[in-house]
C-alpha positions in Angstrom: 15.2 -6.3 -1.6 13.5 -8.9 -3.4 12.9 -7.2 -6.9 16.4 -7.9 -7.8 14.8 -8.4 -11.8 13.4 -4.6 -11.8 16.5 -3.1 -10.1 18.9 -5.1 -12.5 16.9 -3.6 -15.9 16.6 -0.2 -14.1 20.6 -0.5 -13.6 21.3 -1.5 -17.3 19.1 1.8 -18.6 20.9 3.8 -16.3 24.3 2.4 -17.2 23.8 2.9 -21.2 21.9 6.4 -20.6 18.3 5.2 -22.3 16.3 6.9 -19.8 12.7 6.7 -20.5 10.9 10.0 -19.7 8.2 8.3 -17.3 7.8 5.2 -15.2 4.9 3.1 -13.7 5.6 0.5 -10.5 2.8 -0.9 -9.7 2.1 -3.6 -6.4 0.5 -3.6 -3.2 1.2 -0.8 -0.6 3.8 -1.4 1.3 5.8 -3.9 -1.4 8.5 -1.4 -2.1 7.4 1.2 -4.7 8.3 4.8 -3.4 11.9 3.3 -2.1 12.3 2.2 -5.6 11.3 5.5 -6.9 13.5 7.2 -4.6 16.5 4.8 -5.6 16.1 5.5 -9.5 16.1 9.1 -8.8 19.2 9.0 -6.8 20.8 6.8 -9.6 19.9 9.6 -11.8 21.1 12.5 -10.0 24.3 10.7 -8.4 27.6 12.1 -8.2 29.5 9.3 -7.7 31.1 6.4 -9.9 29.0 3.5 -9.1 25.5 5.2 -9.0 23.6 5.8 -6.9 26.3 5.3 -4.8 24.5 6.7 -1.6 27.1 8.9 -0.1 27.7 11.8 -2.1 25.4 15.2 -1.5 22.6 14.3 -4.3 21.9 10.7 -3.0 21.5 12.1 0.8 19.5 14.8 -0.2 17.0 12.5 -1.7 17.2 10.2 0.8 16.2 12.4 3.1 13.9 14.0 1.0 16.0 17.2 0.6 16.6 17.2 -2.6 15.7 21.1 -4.7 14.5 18.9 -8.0 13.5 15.6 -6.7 10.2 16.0 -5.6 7.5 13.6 -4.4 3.4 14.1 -4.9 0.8 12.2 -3.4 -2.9 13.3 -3.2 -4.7 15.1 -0.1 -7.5 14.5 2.3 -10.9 14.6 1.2 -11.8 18.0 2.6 -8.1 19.5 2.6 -8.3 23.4 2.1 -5.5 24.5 0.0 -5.7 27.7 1.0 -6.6 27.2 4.7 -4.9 23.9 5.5 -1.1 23.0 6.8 0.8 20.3 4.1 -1.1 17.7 5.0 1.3 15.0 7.3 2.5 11.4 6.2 -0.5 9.1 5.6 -1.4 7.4 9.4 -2.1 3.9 7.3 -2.4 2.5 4.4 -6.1 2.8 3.8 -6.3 6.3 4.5 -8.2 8.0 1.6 -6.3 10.6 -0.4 -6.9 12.1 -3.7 -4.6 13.9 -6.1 -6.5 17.0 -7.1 -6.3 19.4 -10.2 -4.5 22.0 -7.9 -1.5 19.8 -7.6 -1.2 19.0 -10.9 -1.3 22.6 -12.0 1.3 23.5 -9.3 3.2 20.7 -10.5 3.4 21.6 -14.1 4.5 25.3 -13.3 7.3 23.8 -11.7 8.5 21.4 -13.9 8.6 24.3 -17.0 11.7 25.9 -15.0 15.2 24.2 -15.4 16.6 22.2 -12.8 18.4 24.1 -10.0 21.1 21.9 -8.7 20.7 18.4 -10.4 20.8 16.9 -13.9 16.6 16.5 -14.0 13.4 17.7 -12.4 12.2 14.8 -11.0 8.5 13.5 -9.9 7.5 10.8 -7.8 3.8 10.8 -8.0 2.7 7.9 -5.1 -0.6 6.2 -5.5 -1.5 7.7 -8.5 -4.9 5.2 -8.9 -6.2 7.8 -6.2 -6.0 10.9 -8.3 -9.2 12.6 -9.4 -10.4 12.2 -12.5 -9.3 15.9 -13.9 -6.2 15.6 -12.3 -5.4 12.7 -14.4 -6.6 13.9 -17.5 -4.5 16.9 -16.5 -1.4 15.0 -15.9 -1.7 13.3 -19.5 -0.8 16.3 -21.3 2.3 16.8 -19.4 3.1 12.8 -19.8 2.7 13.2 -23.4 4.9 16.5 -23.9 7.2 16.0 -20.9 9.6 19.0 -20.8 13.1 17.5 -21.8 14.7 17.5 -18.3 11.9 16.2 -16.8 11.5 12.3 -15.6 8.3 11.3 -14.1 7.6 8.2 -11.7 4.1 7.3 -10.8 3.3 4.1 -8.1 -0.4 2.4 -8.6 -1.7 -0.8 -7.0 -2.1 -1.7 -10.5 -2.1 -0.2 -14.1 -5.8 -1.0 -14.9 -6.9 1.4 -12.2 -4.9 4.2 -14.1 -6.3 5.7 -17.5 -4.9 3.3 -20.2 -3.7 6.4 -22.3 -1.6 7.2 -19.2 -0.3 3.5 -18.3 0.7 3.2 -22.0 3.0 6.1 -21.9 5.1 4.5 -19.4 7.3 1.9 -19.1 5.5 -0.4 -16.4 7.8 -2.4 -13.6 5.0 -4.5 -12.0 6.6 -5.3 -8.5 5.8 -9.0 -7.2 5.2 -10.0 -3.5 8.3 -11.5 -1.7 8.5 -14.9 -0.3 7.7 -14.9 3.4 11.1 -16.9 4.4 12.7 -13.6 2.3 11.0 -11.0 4.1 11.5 -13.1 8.0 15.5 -13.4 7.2 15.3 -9.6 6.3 14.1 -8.9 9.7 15.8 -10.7 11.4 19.4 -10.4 9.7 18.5 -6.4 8.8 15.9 -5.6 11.6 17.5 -7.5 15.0 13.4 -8.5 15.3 13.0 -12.0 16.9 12.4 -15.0 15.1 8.8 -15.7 16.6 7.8 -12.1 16.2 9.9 -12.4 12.7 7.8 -15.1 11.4 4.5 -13.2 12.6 5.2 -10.5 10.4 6.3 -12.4 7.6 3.5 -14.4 7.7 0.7 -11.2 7.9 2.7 -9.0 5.4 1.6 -10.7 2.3 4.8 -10.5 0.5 5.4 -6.5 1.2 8.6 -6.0 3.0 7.7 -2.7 3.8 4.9 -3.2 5.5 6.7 -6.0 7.8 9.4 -3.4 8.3 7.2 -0.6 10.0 4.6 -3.5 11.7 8.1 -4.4 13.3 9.0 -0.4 14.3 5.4 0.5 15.2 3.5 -2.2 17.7 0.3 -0.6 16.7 -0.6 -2.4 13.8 0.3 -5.7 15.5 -2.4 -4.4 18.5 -4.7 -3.0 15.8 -5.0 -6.2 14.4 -5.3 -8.0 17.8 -8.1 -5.6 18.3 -9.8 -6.4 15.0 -9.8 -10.1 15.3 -10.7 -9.9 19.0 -13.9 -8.3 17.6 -14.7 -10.5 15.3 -14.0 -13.7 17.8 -16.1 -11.7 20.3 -19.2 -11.3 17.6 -19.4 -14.9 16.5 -20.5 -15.9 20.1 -23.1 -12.9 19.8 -26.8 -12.7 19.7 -28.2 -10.2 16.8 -28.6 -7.3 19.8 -25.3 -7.6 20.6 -24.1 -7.5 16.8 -26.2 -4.8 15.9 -24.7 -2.8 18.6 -21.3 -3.8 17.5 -21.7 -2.4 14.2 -23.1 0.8 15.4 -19.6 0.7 17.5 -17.5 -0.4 14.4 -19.5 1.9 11.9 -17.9 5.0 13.9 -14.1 4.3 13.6 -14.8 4.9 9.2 -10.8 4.7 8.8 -10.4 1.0 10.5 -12.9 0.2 8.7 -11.0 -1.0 5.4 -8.3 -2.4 7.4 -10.7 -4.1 10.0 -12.3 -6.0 6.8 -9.1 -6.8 5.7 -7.8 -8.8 8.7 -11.0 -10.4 8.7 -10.9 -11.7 5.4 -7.1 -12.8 6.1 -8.5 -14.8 9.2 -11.4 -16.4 7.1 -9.2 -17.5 4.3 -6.8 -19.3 7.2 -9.9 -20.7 8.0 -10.8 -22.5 5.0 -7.0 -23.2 4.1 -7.0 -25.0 7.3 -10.4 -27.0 6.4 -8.7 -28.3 2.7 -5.6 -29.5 5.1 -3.4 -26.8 4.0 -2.8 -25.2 7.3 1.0 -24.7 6.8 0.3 -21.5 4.5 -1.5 -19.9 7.2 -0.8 -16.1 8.1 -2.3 -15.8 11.9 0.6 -18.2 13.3 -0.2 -16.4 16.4 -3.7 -17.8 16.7 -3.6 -21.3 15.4 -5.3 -22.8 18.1 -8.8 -20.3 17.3 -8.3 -20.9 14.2 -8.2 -24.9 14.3 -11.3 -24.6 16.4 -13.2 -22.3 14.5 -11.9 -25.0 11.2 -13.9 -27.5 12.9 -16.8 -25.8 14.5 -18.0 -24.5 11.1 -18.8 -25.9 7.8 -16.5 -25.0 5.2 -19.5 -23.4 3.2 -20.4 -21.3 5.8 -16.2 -20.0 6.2 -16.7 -19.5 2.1 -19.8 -17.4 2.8 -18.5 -15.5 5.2 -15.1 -14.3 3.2 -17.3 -13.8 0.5 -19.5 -11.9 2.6 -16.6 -9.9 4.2 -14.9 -9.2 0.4 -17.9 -7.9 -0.6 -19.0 -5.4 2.4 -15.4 -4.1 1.9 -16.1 -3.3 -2.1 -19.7 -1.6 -0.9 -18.1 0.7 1.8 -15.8 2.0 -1.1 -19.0 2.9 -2.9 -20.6 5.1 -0.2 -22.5 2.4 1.2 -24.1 3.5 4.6 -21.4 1.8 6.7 -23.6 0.9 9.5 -26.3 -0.8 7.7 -23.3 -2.8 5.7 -21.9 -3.6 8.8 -25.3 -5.0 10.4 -25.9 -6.8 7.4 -22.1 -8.5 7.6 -22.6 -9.1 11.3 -26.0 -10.7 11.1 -24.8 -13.0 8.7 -21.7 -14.2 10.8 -21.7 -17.9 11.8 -22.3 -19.1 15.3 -25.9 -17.7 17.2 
């Protein structure tokens, strides 16, 4: 839904049989990448007339991730023992860290040099590729650049300049664009029974990803995660220093919030200053208009610009091994208010 331009250019290669032999979607998590993926590799394995027409055996094998030479990759925990370790599960969030190691790509390329066993290709999906080691990606470029002939690859990446440019270049790039918040509230309502309030909550917060709205609306605990994040930060901006140093000794301890903490933060902030230039219609926390109009008037708009520039930035040092603590006291300390 919503990338009606890609799927129509996907259809047409499809339709006339000029297949390229790997493909790059690219867009935030949660915009509609791997379902995209999934849907080209059921158009290219379908049985059917009109494909992929979703009901014969191929198209529900993939769907359901059954599927003998259909196969989808995406990297490991940090300290994942391949050896040792169960297959890692389904990623909690969207900011948990994974990496695609050299392992999997050697695994993957043993595989791929046998013929397919029940469908027309071997086919790939390799999520979040930006995440991948650096010798798993200089790995994968041999096998992107001498592909065996019933192979198709599909890699997903936030963006293509986080990828090696010899491996972007090799494939034909589908850069997916975020959807129009009354799109993604009529899909939830219309598609997902959700209510309208609740509907335009979730559009609002989703930034354009329908998939994202989709599971905030089948699992409440991203909606109370992000309660509790912005609860926090309302609670520290009425703080002395003690009291914020020993809230980011607190914070500093739940690492895996941490990226998504700083990003509900930064959403509230830029609310904040959208409200201050009288632009408050394109705000996100809809919920929480009345803090926000306050918070519009009891600070200055430098200090909200400070702040998100503050936030943005503690975010970038945590993902370069900053001690989290100390870049949390530093954030905290800086907040407006005491």
């Amino acid at each position: 839904m919503g990338h009606e331009w890609a799927i129509r250019a996907l259809a047409r290669s499809v339709a006339t049989d000029r297949v390229a032999h790997a493909y790059l979607f690219t867009g935030p998590h949660g915009i509609g990448k791997t379902t995209l993926a999934r849907k080209l590799a059921q158009a290219w394995q379908c049985a059917g007339d009109n494909r992929p027409c979703g009901a014969c055996p191929p198209c529900q094998k993939i769907a359901r991730d059954r599927h003998p030479d259909v196969q989808i990759i995406e990297g490991v925990p940090p300290r994942y023992d391949f050896d040792k370790d169960p297959p890692p599960p389904p990623r909690a969030n969207d900011w948990e860290r994974r990496a695609l190691r050299i392992r999997q790509i050697r695994d993957l390329e043993r595989g791929l040099a046998r013929a397919p066993f029940e469908g027309r290709w071997k086919i790939v999906i390799l999520r979040r590729f930006e995440e991948s080691e650096e010798e798993a990606a200089n790995a994968f470029l041999k096998t992107l650049e001498e592909p065996p002939r019933h192979t198709r690859l599909i890699l997903t990446a936030r963006d293509a300049s986080l990828l090696l440019p010899t491996i972007a270049s090799r494939c034909q790039v589908f850069a997916l664009r975020p959807l129009a918040p009354a799109q993604i509230e009529r899909a939830l309502i219309e598609k997902y029974n959700a209510a309208p309030e609740h509907a335009r909550l979730l559009a609002r917060l989703s930034a354009g990803r329908l998939g994202w709205a989709v599971r905030a609306h089948e699992n409440r605990a991203r909606l109370d995660a992000r309660n509790r994040y912005l609860d926090e930060l309302n609670v520290a901006l009425s703080e002395g220093r003690a009291e914020r140093l020993l809230r980011a000794e607190s914070l500093a301890k739940k690492s895996d919030d941490l990226p998504e903490l700083l990003e509900t933060w930064l959403g509230w902030w830029r609310d904040v200053l959208l409200i201050q230039n009288g632009d408050g219609s394109r705000t996100t926390n809809v919920d929480r208009e009345d803090a926000l109009r306050d918070q519009a008037h009891r600070f200055t708009t430098e200090q909200a610009q400070t702040t998100l520039q503050a936030v943005r930035a503690t975010a970038r040092y945590l993902t370069q091994n900053v001690n989290a603590r100390l870049a949390l006291e530093v954030l905290l300390l800086n907040l407006p208010g005491k």
